[in-house]
N, C-alpha and C positions, 0 to 999 in steps of 0.2 A: 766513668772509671771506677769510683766508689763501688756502683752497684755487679761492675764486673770481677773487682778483685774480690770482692762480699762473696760473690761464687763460689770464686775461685780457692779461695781459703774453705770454704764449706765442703769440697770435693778432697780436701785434702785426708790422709788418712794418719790414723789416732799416732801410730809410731810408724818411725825410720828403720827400717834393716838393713840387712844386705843379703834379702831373700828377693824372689822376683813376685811381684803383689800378679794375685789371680784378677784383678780389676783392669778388665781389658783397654778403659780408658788410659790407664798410667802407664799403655805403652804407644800411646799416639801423643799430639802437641796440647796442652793447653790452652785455651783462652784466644784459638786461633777462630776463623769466621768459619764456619761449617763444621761437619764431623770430623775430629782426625782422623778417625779408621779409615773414611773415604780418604785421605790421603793416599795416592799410591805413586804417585810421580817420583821418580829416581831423581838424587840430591844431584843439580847441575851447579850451583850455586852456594856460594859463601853464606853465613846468615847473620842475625842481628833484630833480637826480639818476634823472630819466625819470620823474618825477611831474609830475600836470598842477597843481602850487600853488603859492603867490608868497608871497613876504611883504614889507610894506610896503615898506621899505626897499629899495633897490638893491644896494647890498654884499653881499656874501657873509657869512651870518651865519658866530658861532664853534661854538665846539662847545655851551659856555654857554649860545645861543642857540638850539641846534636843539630843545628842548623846550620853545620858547614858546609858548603857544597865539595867536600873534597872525598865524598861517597860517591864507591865509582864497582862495578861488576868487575869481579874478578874468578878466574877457574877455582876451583873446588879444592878443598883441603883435609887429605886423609886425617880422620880423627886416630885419637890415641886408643894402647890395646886396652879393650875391656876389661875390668875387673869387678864390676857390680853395678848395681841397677837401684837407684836411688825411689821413695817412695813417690817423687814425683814422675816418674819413667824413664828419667834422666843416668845414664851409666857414670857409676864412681870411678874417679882415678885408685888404682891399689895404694895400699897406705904406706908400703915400701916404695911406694915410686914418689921421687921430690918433685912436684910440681910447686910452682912457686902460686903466695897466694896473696893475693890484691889486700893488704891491710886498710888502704883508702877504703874502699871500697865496702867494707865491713864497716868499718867505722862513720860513715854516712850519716849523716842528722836524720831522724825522721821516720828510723826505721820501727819505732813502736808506733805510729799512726797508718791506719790504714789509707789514710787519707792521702798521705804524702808518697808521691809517686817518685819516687827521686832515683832510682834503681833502672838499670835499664831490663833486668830479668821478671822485674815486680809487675810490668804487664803480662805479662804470660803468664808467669808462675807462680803471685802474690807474695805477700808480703815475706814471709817467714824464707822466700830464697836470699836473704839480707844475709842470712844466717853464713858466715865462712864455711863451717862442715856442710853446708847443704847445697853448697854451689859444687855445681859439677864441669869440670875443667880438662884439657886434652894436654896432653905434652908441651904444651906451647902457652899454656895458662888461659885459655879462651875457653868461655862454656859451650858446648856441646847440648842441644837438641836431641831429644830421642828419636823423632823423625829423619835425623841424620845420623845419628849414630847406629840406630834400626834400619837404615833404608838397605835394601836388597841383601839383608840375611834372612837366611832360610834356614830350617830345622827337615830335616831327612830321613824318613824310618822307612821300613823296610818291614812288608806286612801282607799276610796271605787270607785271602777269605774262601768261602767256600760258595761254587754255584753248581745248584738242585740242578737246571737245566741244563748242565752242560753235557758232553759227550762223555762217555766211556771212557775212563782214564785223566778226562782232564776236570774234575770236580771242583778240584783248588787247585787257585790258581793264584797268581805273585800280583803284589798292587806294591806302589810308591804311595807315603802320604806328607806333604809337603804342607809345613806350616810357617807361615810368613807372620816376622816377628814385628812388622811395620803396623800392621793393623787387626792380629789376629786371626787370618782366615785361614783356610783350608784346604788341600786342592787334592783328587785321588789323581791317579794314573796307573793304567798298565803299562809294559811295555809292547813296540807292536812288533809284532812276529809277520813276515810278509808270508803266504801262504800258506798260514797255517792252520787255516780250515774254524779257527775258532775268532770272534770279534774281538781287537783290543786297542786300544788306544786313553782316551782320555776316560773317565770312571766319572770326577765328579768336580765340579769348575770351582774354580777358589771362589769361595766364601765363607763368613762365617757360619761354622756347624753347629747347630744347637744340643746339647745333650736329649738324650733320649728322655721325657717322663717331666722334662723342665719346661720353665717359659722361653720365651725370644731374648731373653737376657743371660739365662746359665747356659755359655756356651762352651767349648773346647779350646783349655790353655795352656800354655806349656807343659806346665804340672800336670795335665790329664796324662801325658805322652810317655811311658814307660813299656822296656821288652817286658812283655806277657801279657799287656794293657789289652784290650780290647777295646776300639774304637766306632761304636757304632752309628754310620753314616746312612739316612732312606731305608731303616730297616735290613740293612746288612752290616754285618761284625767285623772287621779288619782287628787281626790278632796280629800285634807288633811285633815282630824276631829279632830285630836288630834295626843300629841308626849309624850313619856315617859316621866319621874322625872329627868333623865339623862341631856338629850335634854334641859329638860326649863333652868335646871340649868345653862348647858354654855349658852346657851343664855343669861339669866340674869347675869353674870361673866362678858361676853362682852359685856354691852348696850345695847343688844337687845332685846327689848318685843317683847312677841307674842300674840298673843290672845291667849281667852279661848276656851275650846274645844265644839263641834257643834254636837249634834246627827246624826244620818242614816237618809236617806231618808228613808218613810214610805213604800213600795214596799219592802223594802229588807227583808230577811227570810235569819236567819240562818241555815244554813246545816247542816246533823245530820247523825250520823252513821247508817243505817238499821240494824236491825236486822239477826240474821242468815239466810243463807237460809234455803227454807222447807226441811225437812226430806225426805232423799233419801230412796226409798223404797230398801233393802235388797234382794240379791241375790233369797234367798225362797220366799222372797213374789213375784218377781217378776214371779216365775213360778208357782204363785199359793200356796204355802206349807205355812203354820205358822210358824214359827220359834222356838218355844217349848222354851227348858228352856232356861234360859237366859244362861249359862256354858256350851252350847250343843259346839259353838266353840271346846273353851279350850278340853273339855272331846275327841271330836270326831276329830279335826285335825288333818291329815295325818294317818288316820285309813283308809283302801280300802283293800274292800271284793275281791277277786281273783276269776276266775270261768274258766274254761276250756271246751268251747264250739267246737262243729262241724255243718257245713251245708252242708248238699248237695245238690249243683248244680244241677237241672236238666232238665238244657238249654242243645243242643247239644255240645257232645266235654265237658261237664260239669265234674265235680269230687267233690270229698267230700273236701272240706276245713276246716281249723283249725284255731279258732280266741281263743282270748283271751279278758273276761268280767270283765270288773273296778268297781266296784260297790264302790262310794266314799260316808262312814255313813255321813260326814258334813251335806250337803246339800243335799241327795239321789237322786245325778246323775252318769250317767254310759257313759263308754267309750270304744267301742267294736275295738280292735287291731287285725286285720291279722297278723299270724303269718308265715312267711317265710322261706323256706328252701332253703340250698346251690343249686344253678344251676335250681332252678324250675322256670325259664322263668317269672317270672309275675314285676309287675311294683310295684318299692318300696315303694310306699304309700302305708304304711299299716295302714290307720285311716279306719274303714270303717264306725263308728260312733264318731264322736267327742263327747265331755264331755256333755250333756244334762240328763234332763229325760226320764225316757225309757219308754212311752206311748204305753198302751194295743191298739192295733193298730192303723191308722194312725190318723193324727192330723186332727182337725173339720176344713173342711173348710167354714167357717160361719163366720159375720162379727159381732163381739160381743165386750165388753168394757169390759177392764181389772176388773173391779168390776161385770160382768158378768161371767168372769170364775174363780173369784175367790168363786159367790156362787155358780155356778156349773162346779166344776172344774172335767179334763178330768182324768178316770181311769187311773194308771200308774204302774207300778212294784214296787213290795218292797223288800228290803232285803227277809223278813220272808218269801216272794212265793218264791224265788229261793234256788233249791236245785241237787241235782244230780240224773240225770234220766228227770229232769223235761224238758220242750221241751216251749220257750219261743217263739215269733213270734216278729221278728223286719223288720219292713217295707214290711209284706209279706214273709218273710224269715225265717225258722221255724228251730232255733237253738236246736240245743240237747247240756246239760250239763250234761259230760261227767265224770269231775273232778275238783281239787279245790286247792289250798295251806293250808297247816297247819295251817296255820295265822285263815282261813276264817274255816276250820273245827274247831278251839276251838274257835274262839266266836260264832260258831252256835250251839256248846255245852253249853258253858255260858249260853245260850238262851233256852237251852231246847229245841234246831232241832238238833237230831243226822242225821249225813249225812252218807248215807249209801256209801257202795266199788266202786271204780272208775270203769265207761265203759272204755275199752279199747277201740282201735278205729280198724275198719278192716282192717288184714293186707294183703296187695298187694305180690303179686307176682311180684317178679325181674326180670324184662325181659332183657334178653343179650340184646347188639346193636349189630348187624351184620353189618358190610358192605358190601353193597351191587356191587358188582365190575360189570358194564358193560360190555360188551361182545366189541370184538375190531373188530373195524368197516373198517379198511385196510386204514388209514388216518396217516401217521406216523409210526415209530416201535412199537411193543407192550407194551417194556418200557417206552417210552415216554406217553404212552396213560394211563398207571398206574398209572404215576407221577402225572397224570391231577386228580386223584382219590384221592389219599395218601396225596398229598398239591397241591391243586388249584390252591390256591391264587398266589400262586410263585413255581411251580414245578421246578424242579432241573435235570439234564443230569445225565444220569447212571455213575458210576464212572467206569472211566477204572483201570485194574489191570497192575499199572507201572512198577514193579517189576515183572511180569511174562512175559511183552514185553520185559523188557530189558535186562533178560535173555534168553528168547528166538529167540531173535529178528534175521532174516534170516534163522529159522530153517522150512525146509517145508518136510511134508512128501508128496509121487508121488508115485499115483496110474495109472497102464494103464485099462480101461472099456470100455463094451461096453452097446451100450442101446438096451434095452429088449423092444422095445414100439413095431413096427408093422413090419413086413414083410419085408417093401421096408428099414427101420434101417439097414437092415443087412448088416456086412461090415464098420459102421462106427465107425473109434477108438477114444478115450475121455482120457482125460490127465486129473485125478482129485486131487489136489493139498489140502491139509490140513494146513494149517499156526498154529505153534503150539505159537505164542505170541500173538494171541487174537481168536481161535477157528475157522477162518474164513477159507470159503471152495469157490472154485473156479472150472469151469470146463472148459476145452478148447476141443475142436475138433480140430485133427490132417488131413493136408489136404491127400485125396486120388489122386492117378493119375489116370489119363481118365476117372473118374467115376465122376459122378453129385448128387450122393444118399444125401452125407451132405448138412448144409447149404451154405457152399462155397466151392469150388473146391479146393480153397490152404487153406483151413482152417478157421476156426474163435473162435472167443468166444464163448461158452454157456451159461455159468452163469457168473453173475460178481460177485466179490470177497463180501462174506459176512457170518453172521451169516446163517446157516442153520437147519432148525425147525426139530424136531424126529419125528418120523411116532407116536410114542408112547405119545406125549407130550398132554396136556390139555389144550383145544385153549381155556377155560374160563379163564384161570388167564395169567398168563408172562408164554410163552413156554418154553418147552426144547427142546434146543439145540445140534449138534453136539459137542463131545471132545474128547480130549484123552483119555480116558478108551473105547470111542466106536471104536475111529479108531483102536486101535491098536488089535482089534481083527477083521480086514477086511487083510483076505486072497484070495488067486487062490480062484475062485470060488462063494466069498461072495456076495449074493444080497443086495444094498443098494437102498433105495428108496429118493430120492430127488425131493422136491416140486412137486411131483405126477409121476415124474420120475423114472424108473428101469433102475438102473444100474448093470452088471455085474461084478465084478473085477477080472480080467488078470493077475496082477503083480504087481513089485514093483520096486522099485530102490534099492540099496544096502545100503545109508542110512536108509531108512524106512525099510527093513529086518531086518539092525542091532538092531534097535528102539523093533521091533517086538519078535527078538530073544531072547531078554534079557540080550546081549553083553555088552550093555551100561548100568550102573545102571540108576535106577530109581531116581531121585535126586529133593528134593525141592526146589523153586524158589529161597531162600537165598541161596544157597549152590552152583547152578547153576549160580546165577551172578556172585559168587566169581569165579569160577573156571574159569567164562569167561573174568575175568578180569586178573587173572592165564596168564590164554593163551595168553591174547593180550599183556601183557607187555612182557612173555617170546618169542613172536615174534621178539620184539625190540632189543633185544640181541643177539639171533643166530637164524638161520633158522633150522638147522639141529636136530631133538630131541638128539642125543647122543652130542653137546655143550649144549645144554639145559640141561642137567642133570650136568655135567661135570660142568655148574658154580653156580649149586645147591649145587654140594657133594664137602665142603669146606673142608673134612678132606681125600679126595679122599680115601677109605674104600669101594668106591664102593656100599654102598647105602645110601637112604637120612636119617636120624633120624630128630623127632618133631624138636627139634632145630635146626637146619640145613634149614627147612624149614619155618622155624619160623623167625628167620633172612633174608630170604632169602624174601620173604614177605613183612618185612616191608622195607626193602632197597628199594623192589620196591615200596613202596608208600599203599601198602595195609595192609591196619589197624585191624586183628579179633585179639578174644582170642586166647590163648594156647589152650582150653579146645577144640575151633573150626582145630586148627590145631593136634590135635590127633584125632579128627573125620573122618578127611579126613585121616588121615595116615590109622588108623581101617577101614574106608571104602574101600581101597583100595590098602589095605596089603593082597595079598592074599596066604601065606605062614604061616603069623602070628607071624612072626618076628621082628613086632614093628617096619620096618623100610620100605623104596620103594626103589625095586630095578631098573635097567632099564628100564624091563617091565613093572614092576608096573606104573613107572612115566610116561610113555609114553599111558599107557591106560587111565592114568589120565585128560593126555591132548587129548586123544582123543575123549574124551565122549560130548566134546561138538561140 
């Protein structure tokens, strides 16, 4: 506190008048926390040592007093009228005016120490505000803040400067210069003129203005502000002519004359609003048309005639197309839309005239002035020519109107144009797509070559049949042949092998002794193991194959033909007999896996079929019954229905006794 009222006396100036001090500090607060020029917040608020609070009472409370809690915010109280300005910033009561004065107050112990703070003004304002003349008081005997008694007065002059760039006539031009007596600054403005060809508005934002040739401290203050002054702001001059009623007045409050106010230089023109712009010419007029009644808007907006046109193309590769005509009553322009079908290849702009007039054929090319085509303005369509049947020309393109919406058929009744019954349009013939399957060129398998047809883009490997490999997987039927081809053949034996888990057929030659007629003496391979084609198959699409419904009807005797080959068949092997005889049933590939699965686990238990049976028949009865094997089953790990284990039982009950007996079950497991 010492070290702040020590300042604060140090900033104090040598004498008191009742002139207004050029020391822009002594019109902001003292001794408050920051700049008071940054002060710019309008006084909301009562105060008390530069706080915004009051307490009940009028008086100056004591010391006693300053810890009561009976300080409470209260609305704001107009200070008294000005009549000078004290050297601490503070405005004087006038000396004809009785304000009453705090004798306590003055009379205070302590007021020759700097030390002793006992004042409530002595924070803010040091020591010497002890002083009764130096205390500044309102109507109501309360001291007054210059921060509040400065807040939102303003100083108003009235000043013209001059601009090199401006136009002809308007060289000088008028500016307001606004000085706010709260913290000193400064603010220009023009006034704005709406239209008036030349910039104005704001000139130059309150701040402090620095004099021209000074430092950042000799700035612009009341005192500079006088009619004839010259004020110059960024290198331009604002010459003062006059200041409001406001303005003279504190001036004359504080001692200060000013002159009288000075006319405009003679050059100057005031600026003036222009008038409208010219009349924009209207949509219709612009294409030529009148505009008719004044209500044709209102009556006719969002009314549009409908028409269902065809053209046909015929450029090559050309077709009849299908548009769709806008006929909008506002303004009578027209807007021609292609109409699109699912999958028809064309490109999705379907504008093929955008919104215009529909001119009886093409536009003049001729270079003429809008007031030229408007007295000879170009033939065009109207409503009332368009009808159904009728055949309209756009750009060379000879529309047929075909049909129309209801909308457009009763206002062309309202009108007194009956429209006659819709053209249909001609209907086409639905042509299949065929695919066309190329012929297979010996590049790959004939599947593969299919796949390249069916999907291209990412053809796919035949799927193999998993479930008929892996039930029949080791099973081969073996044929002995001979080949039928020429003379010098004779004599040579052939081993022809049928793979029945994926159809695939093999042929070996058996070698001869002493004889050279085959390809090798001890033998070799003829064909390698593969799909083999049918004499009978259709080399255009995916052939057929060898299988099992064709082997199994090759006996002694049969001729087979392989890849241009004649074969005789010899014989067989006694599996492929059994296969042929019909010993073995015939069994589908699910039934077939089971029973192979059957057989391999009943390996793992005993080898001999009669313990095989023997640790089936749980009730030793000597044959199996559905449950019996039904258990038996899933002990082993294999998982069917009931329904599938009475299949097998019926499949291979052959007494019909519902049950297997040891033959039975042994044929069971023979079949694979």
């Amino acid at each position: 506190r010492t070290a702040l009222s020590t300042e604060m006396m140090s900033q104090q100036p040598s004498s008191a008048g009742n002139t207004l001090s050029a020391n822009p500090n002594q019109l902001g607060v003292r001794g408050l926390s920051g700049d008071p020029a940054e002060f710019r917040k309008s006084h909301a608020f009562d105060y008390r040592h530069g706080a915004p609070i009051e307490r009940d009472s009028v008086q100056s409370p004591t010391r006693n007093e300053r810890s009561d809690s009976s300080l409470k915010f209260l609305p704001p109280k107009v200070p008294a009228v000005v009549r000078g300005v004290s050297p601490y910033g503070n405005f004087l009561a006038d000396e004809s005016a009785e304000v009453p004065v705090d004798e306590e107050l003055a009379a205070r112990p302590g007021a020759e120490s700097q030390l002793s703070m006992v004042s409530d003004y002595t924070i803010s304002y040091g020591m010497e505000a002890l002083e009764p003349q130096q205390l500044v008081r309102n109507s109501e005997g309360r001291f007054v803040p210059s921060y509040v008694a400065l807040d939102r007065k303003v100083l108003r002059f009235h000043a013209w400067f001059r601009d090199p760039r401006g136009a002809v006539g308007f060289k000088v031009r008028k500016a307001t210069l606004f000085h706010y007596l709260e913290d000193g600054s400064t603010r220009i403005s023009e006034k704005r003129v709406e239209n008036s060809g030349i910039v104005t508005g704001e000139i130059a934002r309150r701040h402090r203005v620095p004099k021209p040739g000074g430092g950042s401290t000799d700035i612009y203050t009341v005192e500079d502000f006088d009619v004839g002054a010259v004020i110059e702001v960024f290198g331009r001059g604002y010459t003062i002519v006059d200041m409001d009623e406001f303005t003279r007045e504190f001036f004359a409050l504080n001692g200060m004359q000013r002159k009288e106010p000075i006319g405009m230089p003679d050059d100057y023109v005031e600026p003036v609003a222009r008038g409208p712009p010219p009349m924009i010419h209207s949509y219709p007029d612009v294409i030529f048309q009148t505009q008719g009644v004044s209500d044709r808007f209102l009556n006719l907006d969002r009314k549009v005639l409908r028409f269902y046109c065809s053209w046909g193309d015929q450029r090559p590769y050309g077709e009849e197309k299908q548009f769709v005509l806008n006929y909008f009553l506002v303004d009578d322009t027209v807007e021609i839309l292609e109409v699109h079908t699912r999958n028809d290849g064309r490109d999705p702009w379907n504008s093929l005239l955008k919104r215009r007039p529909l001119l009886k054929g093409l536009p003049r090319q001729v270079i003429e002035t809008e007031e030229d085509r408007k007295k000879n303005p170009q033939a065009r369509w109207h409503w009332s020519e368009l009808s159904i049947g009728t055949v309209i020309q756009v750009y060379h393109r000879d529309f047929l109107i075909r049909d129309c919406d209801q909308y457009t058929r009763d206002w062309m009744d309202k009108h007194g144009l009956h429209q006659p019954e819709a053209i249909p349009p001609e209907s086409k013939e639905q042509q299949e797509f065929l695919r066309k399957v190329p012929k297979y060129l010996g590049w790959g398998t004939p599947e593969d070559s299919m796949q390249t047809v069916i999907n291209p883009i990412a053809p796919k490997p035949k799927n193999a049949d998993f479930v008929k490999a892996l039930a029949n997987g080791g099973k081969v039927m073996r044929f002995s042949a001979k080949l039928l081809a020429t003379p010098d053949d004779a004599g040579r034996e052939f081993v022809l092998s049928f793979f029945l888990a994926n159809d695939h057929i093999s042929i070996f030659e058996k070698p001869t002794r002493n004889t050279f007629t085959g390809l090798r003496a001890d033998g070799a391979k003829f064909l390698e193991k593969g799909p083999v084609e049918h004499p009978d198959s259709d080399r255009s699409t995916i052939p057929r194959y060898y299988t099992l419904d064709d082997v199994q009807h090759w006996t002694e005797g049969t001729r087979v033909m392989i890849n241009g080959y004649e074969f005789e068949i010899a014989g067989s092997d006694e599996y492929t007999a059994a296969l042929q005889s019909g010993e073995a049933p015939k069994l589908d590939m699910h039934k077939s896996l089971i029973l192979s699965q059957i057989k391999a686990e009943m390996r793992k238990i005993a080898i001999k079929p009669a313990d095989q049976f023997e640790y089936v028949d749980r009730k030793d009865d000597g044959v199996i019954s559905a449950d019996e094997l039904d258990t038996t089953l899933k002990n082993l790990g294999i998982r069917i229905s009931e329904a599938e284990v009475h299949e097998f039982i019926d499949l291979f009950d052959q007494d019909g006794d519902g049950a297997l007996d040891f033959e039975e079950f042994k044929g069971m497991l023979s079949v694979l």
